[in-house]
MIDOSE-1310 file (N, C-alpha, C; in nm, 2 decimals, decimal comma, always signed):
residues 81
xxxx	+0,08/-0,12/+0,00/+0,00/+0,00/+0,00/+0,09/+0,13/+0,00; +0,21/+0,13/+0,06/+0,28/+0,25/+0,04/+0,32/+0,27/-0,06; +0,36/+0,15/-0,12/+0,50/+0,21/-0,23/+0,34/+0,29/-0,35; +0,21/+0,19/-0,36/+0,11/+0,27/-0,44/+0,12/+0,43/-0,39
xxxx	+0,10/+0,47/-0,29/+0,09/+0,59/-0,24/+0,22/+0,66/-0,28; +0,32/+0,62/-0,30/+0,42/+0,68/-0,34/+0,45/+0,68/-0,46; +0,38/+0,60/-0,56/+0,36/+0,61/-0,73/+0,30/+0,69/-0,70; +0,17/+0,68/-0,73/+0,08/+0,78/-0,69/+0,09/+0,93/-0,67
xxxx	+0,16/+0,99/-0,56/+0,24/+1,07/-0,54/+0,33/+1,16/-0,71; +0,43/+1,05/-0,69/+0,51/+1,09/-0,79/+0,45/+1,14/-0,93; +0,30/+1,06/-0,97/+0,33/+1,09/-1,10/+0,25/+1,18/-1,07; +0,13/+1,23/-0,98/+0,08/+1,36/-0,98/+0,20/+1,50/-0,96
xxxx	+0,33/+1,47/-0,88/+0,45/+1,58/-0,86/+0,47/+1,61/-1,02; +0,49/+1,49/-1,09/+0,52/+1,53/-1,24/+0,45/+1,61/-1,37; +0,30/+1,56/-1,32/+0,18/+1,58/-1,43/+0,17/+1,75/-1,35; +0,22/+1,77/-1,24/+0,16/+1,90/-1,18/+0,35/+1,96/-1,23
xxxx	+0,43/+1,92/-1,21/+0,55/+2,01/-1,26/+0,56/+2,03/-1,41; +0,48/+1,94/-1,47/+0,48/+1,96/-1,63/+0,42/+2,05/-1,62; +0,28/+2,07/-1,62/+0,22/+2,18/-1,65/+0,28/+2,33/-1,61; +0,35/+2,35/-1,50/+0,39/+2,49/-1,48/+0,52/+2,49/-1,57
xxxx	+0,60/+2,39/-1,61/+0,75/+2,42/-1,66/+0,69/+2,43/-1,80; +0,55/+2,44/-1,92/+0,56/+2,43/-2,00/+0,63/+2,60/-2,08; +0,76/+2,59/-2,11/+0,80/+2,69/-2,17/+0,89/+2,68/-2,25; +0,87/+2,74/-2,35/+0,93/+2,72/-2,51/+1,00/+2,83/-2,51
xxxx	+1,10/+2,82/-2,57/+1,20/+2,95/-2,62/+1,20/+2,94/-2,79; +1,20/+3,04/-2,83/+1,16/+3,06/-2,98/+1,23/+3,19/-2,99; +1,28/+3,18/-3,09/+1,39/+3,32/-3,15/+1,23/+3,39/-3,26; +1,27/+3,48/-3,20/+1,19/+3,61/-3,31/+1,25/+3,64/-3,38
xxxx	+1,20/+3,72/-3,54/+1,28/+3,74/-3,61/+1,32/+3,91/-3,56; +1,41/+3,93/-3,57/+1,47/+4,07/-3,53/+1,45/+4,12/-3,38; +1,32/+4,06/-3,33/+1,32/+4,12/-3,21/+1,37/+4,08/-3,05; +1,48/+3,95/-3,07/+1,54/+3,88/-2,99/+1,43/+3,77/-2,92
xxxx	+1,50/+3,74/-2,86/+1,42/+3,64/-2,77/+1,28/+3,61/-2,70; +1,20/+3,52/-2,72/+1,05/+3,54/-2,68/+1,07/+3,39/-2,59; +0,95/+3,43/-2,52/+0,93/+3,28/-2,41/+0,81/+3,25/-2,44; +0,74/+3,13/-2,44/+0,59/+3,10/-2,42/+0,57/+3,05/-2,27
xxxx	+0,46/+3,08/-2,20/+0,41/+2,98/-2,12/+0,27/+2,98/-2,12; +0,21/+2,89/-2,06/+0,10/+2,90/-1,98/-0,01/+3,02/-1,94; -0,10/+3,01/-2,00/-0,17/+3,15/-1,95/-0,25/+3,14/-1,78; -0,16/+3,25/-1,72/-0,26/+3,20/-1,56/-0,37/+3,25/-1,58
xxxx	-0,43/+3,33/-1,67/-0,58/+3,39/-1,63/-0,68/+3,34/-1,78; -0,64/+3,23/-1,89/-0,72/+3,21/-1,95/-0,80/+3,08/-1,90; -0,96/+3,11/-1,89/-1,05/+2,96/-1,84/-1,15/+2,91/-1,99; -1,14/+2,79/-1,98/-1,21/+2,72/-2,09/-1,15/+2,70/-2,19
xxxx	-1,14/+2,64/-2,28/-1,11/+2,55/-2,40/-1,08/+2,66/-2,54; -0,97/+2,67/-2,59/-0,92/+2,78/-2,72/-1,00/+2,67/-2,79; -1,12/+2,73/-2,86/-1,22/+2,61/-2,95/-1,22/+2,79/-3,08; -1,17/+2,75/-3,22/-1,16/+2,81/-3,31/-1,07/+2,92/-3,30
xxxx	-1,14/+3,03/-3,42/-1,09/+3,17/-3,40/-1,13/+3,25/-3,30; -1,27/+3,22/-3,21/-1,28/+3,31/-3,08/-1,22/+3,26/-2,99; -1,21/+3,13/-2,95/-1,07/+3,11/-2,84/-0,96/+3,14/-2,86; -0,88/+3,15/-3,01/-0,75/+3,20/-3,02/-0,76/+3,35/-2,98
xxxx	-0,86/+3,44/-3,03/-0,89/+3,58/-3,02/-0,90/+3,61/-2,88; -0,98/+3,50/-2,79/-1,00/+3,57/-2,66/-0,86/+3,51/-2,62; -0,78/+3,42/-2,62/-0,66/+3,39/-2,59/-0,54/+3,49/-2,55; -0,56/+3,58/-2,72/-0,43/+3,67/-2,74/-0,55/+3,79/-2,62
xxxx	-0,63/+3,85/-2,66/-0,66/+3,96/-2,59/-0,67/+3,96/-2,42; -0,63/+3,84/-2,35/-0,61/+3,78/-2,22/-0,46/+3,83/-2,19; -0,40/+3,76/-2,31/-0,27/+3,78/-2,24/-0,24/+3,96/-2,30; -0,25/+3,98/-2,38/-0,26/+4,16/-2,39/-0,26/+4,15/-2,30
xxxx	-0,43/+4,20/-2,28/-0,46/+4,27/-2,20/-0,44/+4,25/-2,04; -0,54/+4,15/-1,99/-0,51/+4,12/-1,85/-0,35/+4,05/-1,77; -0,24/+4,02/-1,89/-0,12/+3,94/-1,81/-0,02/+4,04/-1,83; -0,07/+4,14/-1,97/+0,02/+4,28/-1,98/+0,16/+4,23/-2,06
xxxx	+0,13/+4,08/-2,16/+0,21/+4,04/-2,21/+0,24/+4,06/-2,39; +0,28/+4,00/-2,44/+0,31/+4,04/-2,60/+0,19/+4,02/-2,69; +0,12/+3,86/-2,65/+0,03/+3,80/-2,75/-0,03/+3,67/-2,67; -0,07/+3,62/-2,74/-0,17/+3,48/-2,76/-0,20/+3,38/-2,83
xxxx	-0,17/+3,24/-2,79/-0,20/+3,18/-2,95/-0,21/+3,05/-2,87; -0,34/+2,97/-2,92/-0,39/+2,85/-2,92/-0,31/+2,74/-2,95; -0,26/+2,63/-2,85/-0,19/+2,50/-2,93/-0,26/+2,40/-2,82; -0,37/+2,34/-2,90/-0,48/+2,23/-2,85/-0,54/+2,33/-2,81
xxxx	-0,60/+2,27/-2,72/-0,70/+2,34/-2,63/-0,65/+2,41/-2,51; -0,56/+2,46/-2,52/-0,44/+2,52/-2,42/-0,40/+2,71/-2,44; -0,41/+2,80/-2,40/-0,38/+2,95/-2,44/-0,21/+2,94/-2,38; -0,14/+2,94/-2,46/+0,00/+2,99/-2,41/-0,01/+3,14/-2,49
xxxx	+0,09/+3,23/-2,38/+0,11/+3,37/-2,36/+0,28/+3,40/-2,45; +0,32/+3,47/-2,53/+0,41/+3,47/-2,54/+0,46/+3,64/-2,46; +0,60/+3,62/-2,39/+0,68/+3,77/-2,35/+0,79/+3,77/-2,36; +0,89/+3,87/-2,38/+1,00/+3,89/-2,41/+1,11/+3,77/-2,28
x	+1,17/+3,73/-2,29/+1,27/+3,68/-2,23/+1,39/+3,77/-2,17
């Protein structure tokens, strides 16, 4: 029963550290370095062009970042590095 409790454990520590470490580094053209992550303030599913739209205007506006762009059903934020 422990060592389950200690699987268990672990792969929730993993599934919960993936989600925060999702960050991409991507060279911009001319304008140096950009980072993606995770948007903390977008809720619900990027479904079409209005989730990509309310995606980017989230991170504009409310995270005070560069942009926004849908990959799955996920809002990542892009900001300068």
């Amino acid at each position: 029963m422990e060592r389950k409790t200690l699987g268990l454990f672990l792969l929730l520590l993993i599934v919960l550290a993936a989600e925060e470490m999702v960050v991409m580094k991507t060279e911009a053209q001319g304008t140096g370095r950009t980072c993606e992550a995770l948007s903390s303030q977008f809720s619900g599913g990027c479904v079409g062009t209005t989730g990509n739209q309310q995606c980017d205007n989230i991170c504009r506006r409310l995270e005070g970042l560069l942009s926004g762009t849908c990959k799955g059903l996920q809002c990542f934020c892009t900001r300068a590095c």
